[in-house]
PLY file of the C-alpha trace (Angstrom):
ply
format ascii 1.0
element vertex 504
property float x
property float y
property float z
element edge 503
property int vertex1
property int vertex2
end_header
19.15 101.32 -0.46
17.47 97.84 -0.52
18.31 95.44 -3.56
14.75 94.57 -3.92
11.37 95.24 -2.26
8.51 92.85 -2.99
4.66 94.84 -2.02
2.26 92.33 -1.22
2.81 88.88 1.36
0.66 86.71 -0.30
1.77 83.42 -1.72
3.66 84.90 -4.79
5.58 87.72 -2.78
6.76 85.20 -0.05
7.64 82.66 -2.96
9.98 85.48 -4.64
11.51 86.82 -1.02
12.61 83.17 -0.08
13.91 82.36 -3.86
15.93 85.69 -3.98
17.49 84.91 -0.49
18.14 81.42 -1.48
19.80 83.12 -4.17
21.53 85.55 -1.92
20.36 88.92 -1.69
18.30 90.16 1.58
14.68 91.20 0.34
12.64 93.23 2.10
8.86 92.13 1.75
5.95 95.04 2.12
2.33 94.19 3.24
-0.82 96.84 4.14
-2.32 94.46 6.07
-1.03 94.76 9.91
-1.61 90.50 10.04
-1.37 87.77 8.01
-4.67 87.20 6.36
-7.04 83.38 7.75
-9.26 83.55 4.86
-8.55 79.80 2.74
-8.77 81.94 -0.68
-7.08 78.82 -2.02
-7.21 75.05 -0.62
-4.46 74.09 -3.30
-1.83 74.05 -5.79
-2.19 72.21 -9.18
0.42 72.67 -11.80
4.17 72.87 -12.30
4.59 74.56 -9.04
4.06 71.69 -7.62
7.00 69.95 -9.09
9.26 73.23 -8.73
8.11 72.91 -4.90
9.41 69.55 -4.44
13.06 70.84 -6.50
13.47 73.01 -3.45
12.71 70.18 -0.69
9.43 71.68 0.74
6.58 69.44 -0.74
6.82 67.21 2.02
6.93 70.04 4.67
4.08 71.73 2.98
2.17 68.53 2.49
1.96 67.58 6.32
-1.26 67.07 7.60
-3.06 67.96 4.20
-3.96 65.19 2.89
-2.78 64.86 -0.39
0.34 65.61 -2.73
0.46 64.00 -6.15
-0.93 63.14 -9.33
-4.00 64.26 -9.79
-6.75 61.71 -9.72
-9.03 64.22 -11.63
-9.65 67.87 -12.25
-12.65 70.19 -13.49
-12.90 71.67 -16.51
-15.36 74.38 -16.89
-17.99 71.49 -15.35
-16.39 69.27 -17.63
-14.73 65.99 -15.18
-11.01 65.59 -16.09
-10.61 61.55 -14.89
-7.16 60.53 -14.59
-7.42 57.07 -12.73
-6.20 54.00 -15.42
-3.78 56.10 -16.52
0.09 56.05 -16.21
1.62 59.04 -15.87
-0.90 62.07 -16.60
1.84 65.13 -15.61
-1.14 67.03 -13.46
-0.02 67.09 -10.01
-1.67 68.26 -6.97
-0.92 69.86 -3.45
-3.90 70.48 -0.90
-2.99 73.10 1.01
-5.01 76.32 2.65
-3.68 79.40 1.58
-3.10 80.51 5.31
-0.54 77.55 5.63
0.87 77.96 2.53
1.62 81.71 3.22
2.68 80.79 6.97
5.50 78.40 5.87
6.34 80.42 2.61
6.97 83.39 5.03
9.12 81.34 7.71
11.05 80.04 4.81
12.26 83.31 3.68
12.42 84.78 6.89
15.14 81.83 7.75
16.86 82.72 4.35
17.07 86.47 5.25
14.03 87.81 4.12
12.54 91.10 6.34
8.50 90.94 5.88
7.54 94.34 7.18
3.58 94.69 7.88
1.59 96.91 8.30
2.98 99.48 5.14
0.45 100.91 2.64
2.23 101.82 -0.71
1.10 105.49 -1.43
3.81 106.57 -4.51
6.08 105.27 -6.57
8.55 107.46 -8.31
12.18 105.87 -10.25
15.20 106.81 -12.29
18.21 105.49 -12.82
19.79 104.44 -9.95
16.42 103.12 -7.94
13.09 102.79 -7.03
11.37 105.32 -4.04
8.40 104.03 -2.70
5.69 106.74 -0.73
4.57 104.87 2.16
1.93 105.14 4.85
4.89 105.05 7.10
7.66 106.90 5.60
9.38 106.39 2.30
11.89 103.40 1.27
14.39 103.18 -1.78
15.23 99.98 -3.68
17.10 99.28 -6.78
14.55 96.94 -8.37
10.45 96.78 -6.80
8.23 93.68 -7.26
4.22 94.27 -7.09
2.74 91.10 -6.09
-0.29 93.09 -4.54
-3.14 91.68 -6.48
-5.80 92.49 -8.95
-6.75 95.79 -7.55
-2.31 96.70 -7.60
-1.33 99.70 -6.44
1.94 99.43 -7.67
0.62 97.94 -11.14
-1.24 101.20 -11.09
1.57 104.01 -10.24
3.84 101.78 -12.77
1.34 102.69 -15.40
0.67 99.73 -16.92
-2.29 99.26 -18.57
-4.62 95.94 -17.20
-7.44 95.48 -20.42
-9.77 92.57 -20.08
-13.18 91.95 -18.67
-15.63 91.37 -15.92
-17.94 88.94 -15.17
-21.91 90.01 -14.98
-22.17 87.12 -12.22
-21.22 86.98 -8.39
-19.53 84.15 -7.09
-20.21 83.26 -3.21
-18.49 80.96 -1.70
-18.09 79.32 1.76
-17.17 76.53 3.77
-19.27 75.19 6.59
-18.03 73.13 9.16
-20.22 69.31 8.97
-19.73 66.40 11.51
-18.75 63.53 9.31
-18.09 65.20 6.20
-14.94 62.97 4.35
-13.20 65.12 2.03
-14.42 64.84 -1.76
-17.74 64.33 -0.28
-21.27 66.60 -0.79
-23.76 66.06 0.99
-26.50 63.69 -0.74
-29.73 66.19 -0.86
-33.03 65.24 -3.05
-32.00 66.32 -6.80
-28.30 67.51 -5.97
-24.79 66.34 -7.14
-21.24 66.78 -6.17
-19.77 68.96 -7.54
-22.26 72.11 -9.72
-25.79 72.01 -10.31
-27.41 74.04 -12.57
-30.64 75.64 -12.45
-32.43 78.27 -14.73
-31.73 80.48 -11.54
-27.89 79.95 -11.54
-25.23 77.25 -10.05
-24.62 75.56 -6.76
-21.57 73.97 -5.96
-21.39 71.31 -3.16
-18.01 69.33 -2.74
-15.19 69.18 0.18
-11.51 68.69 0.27
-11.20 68.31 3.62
-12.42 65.98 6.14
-15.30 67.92 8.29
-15.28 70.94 5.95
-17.78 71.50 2.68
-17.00 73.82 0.44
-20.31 75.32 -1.15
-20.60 77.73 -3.82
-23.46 79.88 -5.69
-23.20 81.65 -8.94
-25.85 84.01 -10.21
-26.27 87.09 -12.02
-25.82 90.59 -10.48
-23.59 92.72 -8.31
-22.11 92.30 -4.98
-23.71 94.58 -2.31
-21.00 96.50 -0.14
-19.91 94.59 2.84
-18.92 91.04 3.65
-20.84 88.33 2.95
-23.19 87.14 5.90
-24.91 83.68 6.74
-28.11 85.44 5.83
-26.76 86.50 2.59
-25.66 83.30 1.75
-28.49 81.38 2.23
-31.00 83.91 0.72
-28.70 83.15 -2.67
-28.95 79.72 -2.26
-32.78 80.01 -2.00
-32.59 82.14 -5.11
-30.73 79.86 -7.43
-32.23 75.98 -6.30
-35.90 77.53 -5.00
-35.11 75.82 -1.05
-33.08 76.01 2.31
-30.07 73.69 2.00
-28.40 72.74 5.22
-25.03 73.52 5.17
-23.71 73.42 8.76
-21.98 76.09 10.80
-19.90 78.51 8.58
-16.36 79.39 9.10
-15.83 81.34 6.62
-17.67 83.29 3.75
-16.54 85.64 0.78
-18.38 87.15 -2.45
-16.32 88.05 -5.88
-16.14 88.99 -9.39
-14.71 86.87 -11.73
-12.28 88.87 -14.67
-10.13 88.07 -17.13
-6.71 90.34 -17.10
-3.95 90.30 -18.42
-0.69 93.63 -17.66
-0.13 95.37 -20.99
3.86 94.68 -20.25
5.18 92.96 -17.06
8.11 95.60 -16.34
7.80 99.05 -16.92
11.90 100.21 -16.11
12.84 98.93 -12.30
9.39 98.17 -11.32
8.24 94.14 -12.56
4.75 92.81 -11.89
4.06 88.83 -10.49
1.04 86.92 -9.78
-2.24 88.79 -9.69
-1.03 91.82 -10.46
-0.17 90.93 -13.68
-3.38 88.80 -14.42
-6.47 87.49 -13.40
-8.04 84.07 -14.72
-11.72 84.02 -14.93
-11.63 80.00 -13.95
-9.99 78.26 -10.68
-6.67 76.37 -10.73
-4.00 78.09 -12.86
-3.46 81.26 -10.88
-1.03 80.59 -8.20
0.60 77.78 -10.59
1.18 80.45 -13.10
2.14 83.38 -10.51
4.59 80.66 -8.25
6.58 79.80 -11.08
6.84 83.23 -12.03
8.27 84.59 -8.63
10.81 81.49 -9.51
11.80 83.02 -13.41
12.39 86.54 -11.75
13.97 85.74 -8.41
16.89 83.97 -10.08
17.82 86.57 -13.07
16.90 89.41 -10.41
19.78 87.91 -8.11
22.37 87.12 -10.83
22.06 90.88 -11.97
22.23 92.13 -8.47
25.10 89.96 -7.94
27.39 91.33 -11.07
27.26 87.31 -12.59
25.09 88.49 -15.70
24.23 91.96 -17.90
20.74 93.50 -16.97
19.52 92.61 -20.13
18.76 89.10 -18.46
15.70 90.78 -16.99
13.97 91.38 -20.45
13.71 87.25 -20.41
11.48 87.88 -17.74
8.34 89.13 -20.02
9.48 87.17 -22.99
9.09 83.87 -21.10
6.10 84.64 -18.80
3.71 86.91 -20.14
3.08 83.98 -23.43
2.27 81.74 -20.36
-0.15 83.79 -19.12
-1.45 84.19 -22.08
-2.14 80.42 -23.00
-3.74 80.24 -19.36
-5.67 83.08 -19.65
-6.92 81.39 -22.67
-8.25 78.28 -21.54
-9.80 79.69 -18.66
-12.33 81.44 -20.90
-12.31 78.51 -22.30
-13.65 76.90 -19.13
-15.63 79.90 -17.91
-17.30 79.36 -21.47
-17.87 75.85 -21.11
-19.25 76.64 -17.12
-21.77 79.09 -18.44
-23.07 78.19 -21.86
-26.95 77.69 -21.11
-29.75 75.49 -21.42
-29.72 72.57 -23.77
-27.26 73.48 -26.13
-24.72 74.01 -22.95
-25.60 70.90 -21.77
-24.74 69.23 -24.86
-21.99 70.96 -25.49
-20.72 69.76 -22.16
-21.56 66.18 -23.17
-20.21 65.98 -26.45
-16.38 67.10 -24.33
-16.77 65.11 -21.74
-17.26 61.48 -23.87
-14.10 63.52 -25.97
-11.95 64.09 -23.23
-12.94 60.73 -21.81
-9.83 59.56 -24.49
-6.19 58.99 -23.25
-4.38 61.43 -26.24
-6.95 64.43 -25.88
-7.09 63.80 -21.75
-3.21 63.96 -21.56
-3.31 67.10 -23.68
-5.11 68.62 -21.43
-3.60 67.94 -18.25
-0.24 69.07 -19.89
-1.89 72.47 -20.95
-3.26 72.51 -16.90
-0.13 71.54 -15.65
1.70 74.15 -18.01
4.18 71.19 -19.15
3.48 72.25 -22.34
5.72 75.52 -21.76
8.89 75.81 -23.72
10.75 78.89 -23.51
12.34 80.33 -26.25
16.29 80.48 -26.23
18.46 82.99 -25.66
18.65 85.54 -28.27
21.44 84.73 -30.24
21.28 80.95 -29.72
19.02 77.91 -31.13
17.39 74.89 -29.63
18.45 72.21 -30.89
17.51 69.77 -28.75
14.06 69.09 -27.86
14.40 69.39 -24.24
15.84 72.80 -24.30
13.76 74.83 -23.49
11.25 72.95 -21.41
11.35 71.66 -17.43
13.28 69.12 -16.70
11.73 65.55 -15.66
12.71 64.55 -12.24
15.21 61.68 -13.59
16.37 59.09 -11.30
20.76 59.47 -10.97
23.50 57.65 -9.81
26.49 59.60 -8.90
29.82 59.35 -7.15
27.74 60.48 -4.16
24.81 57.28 -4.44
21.60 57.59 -5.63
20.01 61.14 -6.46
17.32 62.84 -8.47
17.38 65.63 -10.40
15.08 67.19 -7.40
17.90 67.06 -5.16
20.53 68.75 -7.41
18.23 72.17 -7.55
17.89 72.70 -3.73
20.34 75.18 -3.53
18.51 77.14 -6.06
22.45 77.41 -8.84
22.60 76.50 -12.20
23.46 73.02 -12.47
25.50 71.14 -15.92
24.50 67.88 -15.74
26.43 65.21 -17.44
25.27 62.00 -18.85
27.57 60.65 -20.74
29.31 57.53 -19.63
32.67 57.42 -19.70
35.92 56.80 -17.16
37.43 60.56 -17.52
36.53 61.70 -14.82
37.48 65.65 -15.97
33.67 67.45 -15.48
32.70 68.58 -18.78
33.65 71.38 -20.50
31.57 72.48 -24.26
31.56 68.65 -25.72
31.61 70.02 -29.44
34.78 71.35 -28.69
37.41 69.15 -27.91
38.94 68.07 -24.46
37.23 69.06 -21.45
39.26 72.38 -19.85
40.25 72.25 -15.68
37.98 74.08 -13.73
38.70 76.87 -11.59
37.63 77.40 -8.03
34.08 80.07 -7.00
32.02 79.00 -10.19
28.43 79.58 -9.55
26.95 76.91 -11.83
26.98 73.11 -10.00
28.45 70.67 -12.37
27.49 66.69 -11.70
28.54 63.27 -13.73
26.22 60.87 -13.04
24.26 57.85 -14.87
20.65 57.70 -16.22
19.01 54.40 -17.03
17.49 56.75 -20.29
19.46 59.41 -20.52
17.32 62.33 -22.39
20.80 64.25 -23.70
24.04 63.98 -23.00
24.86 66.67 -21.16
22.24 69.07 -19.77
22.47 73.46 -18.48
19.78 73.47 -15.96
18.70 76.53 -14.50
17.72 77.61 -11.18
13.74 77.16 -12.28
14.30 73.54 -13.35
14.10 74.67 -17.00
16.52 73.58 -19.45
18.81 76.11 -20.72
20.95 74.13 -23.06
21.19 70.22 -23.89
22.88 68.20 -26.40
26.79 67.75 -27.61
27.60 71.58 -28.99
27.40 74.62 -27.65
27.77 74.88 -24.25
30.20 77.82 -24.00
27.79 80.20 -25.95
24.91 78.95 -23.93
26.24 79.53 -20.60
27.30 82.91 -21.18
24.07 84.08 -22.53
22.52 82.55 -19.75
24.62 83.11 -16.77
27.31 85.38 -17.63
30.51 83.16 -18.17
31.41 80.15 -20.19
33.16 76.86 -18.43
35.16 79.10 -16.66
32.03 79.56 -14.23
31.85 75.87 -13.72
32.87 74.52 -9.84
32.72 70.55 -9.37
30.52 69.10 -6.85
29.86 65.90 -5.19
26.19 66.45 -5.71
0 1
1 2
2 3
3 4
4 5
5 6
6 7
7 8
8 9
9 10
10 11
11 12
12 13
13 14
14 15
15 16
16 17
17 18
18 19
19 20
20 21
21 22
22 23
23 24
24 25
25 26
26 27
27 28
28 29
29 30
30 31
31 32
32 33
33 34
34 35
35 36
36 37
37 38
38 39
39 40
40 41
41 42
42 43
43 44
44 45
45 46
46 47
47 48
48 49
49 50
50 51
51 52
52 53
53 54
54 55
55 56
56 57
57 58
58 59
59 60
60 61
61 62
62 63
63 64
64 65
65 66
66 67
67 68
68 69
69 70
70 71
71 72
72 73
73 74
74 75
75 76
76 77
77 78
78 79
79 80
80 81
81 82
82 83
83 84
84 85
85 86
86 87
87 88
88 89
89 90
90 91
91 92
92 93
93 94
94 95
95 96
96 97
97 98
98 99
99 100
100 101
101 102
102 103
103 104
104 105
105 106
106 107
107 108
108 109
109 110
110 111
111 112
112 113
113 114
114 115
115 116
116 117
117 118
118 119
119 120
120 121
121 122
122 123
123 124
124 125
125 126
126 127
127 128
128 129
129 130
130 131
131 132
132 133
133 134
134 135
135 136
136 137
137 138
138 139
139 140
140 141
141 142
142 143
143 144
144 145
145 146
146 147
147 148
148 149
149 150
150 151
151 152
152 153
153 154
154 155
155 156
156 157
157 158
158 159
159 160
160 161
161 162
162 163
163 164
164 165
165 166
166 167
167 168
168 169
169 170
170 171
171 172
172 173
173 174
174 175
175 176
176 177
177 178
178 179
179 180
180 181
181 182
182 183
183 184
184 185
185 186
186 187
187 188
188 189
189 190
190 191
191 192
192 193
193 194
194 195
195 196
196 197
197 198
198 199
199 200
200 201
201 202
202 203
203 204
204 205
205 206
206 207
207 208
208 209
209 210
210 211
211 212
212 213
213 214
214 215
215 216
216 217
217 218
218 219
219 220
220 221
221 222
222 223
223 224
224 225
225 226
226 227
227 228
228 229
229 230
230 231
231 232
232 233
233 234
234 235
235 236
236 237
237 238
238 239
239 240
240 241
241 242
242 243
243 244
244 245
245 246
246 247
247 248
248 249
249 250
250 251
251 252
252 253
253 254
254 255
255 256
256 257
257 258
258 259
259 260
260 261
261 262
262 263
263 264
264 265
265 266
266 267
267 268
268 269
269 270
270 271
271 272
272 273
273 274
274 275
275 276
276 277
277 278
278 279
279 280
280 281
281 282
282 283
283 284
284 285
285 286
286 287
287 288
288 289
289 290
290 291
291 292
292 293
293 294
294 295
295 296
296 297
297 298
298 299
299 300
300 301
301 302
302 303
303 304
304 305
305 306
306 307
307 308
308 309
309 310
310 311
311 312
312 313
313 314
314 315
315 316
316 317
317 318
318 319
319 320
320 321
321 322
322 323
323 324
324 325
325 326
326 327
327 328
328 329
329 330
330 331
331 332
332 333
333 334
334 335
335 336
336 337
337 338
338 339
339 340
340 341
341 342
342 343
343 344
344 345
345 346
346 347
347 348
348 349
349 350
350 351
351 352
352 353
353 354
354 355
355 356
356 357
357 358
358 359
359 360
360 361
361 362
362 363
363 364
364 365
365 366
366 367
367 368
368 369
369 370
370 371
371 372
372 373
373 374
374 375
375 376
376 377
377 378
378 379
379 380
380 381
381 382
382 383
383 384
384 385
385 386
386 387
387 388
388 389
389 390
390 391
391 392
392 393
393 394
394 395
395 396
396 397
397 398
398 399
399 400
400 401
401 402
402 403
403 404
404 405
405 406
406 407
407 408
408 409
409 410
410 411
411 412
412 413
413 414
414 415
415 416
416 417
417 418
418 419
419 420
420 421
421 422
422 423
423 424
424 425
425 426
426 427
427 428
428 429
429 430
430 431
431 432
432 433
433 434
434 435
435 436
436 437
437 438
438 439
439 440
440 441
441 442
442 443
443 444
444 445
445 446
446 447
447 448
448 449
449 450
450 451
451 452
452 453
453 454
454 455
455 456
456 457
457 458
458 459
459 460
460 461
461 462
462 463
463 464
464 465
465 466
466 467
467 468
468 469
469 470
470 471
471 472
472 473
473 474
474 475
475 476
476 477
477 478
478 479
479 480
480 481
481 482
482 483
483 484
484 485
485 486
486 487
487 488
488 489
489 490
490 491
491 492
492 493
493 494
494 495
495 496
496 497
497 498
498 499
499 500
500 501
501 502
502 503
């Protein structure tokens, strides 16, 4: 029987297969489809993810050749322009990145780490008790202790889980395409008679011209009705375009097309016994740019507790974090993407005032940087472990990536996290150089050999606490000078005695 098998190789499966075998199981990843899928469903990453990305040393690799990686000079918000230039430190951050490449390395990163991605496998049944999970196949049955569905909106498993998925559906279709266009820079439309970057509105619908790549526009058309059956064509297309702005529009040759349904989702519960839910099988946002933010960062929540309870280091109660922590996430997001898909459709002149009146608001530092927090989902803070406070104000919430000096040279927090443990981070200065033990409680104890959590002295120009539990997601378990012991047991199963030094 397999520890865990993940249904569904799209960006969120292959996230959680390569941070479970980081972790050190061997997961076994299930996808219908007989090939990876070419369609560019996303061109990028924006959020958190972004930063949790870089914790595990693969921005840069997924970053070649695209373009950009960074802060984000601007965003959209339901039509509303985000602008971020002339301003320090907005915590947005971007990754441009087609979904094909994303999936291609995600998948050749947890293949490396042990992974199995087995294609080509329809999920038919489900059926669990105590022991396991059996899955019905198209081609035979596997058995797992603990199944993942990461198999979209439409999930299967979702589905034979029986958890409910309440929201709504849009009454508009979304087409969308990009066109290949000799001399098209990226964040370029082309400058037609009456049309702007980025959506124009009509009494028809909207049209959305803009490009993120250099040769490559990215055009959209919104409108009310239903999608016919079939793929989208050229023809199709264009007659929409006609329909909303009342002309041809030259777009260029298109490489690829695709028609959808906006809805807003959200799971009832994201675990019903062995069987957990991830990405957009637990929700769908009804606006772009929180979805695989929201569903990457939670393949990185589960992975870790999944592993520590497969590995004996914790109680399986760990797991109930899982839907405490995330689903409130989704939540908020799911929020302010009506919010946006509000904003993006209120009509005529009152939309269009409404739209005015935000954008000369959020044209002001303190409500911009709210925003690109909420975006970013840097306004998260998890709520401690049952049984424990927060006292400290970083508890709780990600940890910035602070600049370090340690016995080993220069560092950053990034660094410490690559191996995916929990690290204790101390700050204090001092010349003991015993690691440290629970600081409210007296001398710091020796430290026995085979801990599992990585524990660093080092120096911070502004140290945020004095000693910090960091866990495998980059999120603060525990900071401050009492209570360390209690924390790390709730958390990861032991107290100091878990500790093990390392150079960094």
């Amino acid at each position: 029987m397999d520890d865990v098998m993940i249904v569904g190789a799209g960006p969120v499966g292959l996230m959680l297969a390569g941070e479970l075998a980081l972790a050190g199981l061997r997961p076994v990843v299930l996808d219908k489809r007989p090939e990876p899928s070419e369609l560019p469903k996303a061109n990028g990453l924006a959020g958190q993810i972004v930063e949790l990305l870089g914790h595990r040393g693969l921005l840069g690799l997924l970053a070649e050749g695209s373009g950009f990686a960074g802060p984000a000079p601007g965003f959209p918000f339901g039509q509303v322009p985000l602008r971020f230039a002339g301003h320090d430190d907005m915590p947005l951050r971007l990754l441009l990145i087609q979904q094909p490449r994303l999936e291609r390395l995600l998948a050749e990163r947890a293949a490396r780490l042990g992974a199995e991605i087995r294609r080509g496998h329809e999920v038919l049944g489900l059926a669990q008790d105590e022991e396991g999970v059996t899955l019905e196949l198209s081609t035979g049955r596997a058995r797992a202790r603990y199944v993942v569905g990461c198999d979209g909106g439409h999930s299967t498993v979702r589905a034979l889980a029986g958890i409910g998925f309440p929201g709504t559906t849009d009454d508009e279709v979304l087409r969308l395409g990009h066109f290949a266009r000799d001399g098209q820079g990226p964040f370029e439309a082309p400058r037609v008679e009456g049309l702007e970057p980025g959506w124009n509105r009509t009494p028809a619908g909207r049209l959305l011209l803009t490009s993120l790549r250099p040769g490559v526009l990215i055009a959209g058309v919104r409108e009310r009705g239903t999608l016919p059956g079939g793929p989208v064509t050229p023809d199709d297309f264009h007659a929409a375009v006609r329909r909303v702005i009342g002309r041809d529009l030259p777009l260029g040759e298109p490489i690829w097309l695709s028609g959808t349904v906006a809805q807003a989702r959200l799971a009832e519960r994201y675990r019903a016994g062995r069987v957990f839910l991830a990405g957009d099988a637990a929700h769908l946002f009804p606006a772009g740019g929180s979805a695989l933010n929201v569903g990457l960062t939670e393949a990185a929540n589960l992975a870790w507790k999944l592993a520590a309870v497969l590995l004996g280091r914790v109680p399986a109660g760990l797991l109930d974090t899982y839907e405490e922590e995330r689903r409130p996430v989704a939540a908020r997001a799911l929020a302010q993407t009506r919010a946006q898909a509000a904003l993006e459709r209120a009509p005529g002149e009152d939309g269009d005032a409404l739209r005015a009146l935000l954008g000369e608001l959020f044209a002001h530092e303190q409500p911009l940087r709210r925003l690109a927090a909420l975006l970013h989902g840097s306004d998260t803070r998890y709520p401690p472990a049952r049984g424990l406070e927060h006292p400290h104000p970083l508890a709780g919430r990600f940890l910035p990536d602070l600049e370090l000096s340690t016995a080993a040279g220069e560092q950053r927090v990034a660094g410490l996290l690559r191996a995916g443990r929990p690290v204790l981070l101390d700050l204090r200065d001092r010349p003991d150089p015993a690691p440290p033990g629970d600081p409210g409680d007296g001398p710091d104890p020796a430290l026995p050999e085979g801990g599992w959590i990585d524990v660093v002295r080092a120096r911070c120009a502004e140290p945020p606490a004095d000693v910090l539990l960091v866990r495998p997601d980059g999120y603060v378990a525990w900071a401050g000078t009492g209570g360390l012991a209690e924390a790390a047991r709730a958390w990861f199963g032991a107290g100091p005695s878990a500790l093990r030094a390392t150079p960094a």
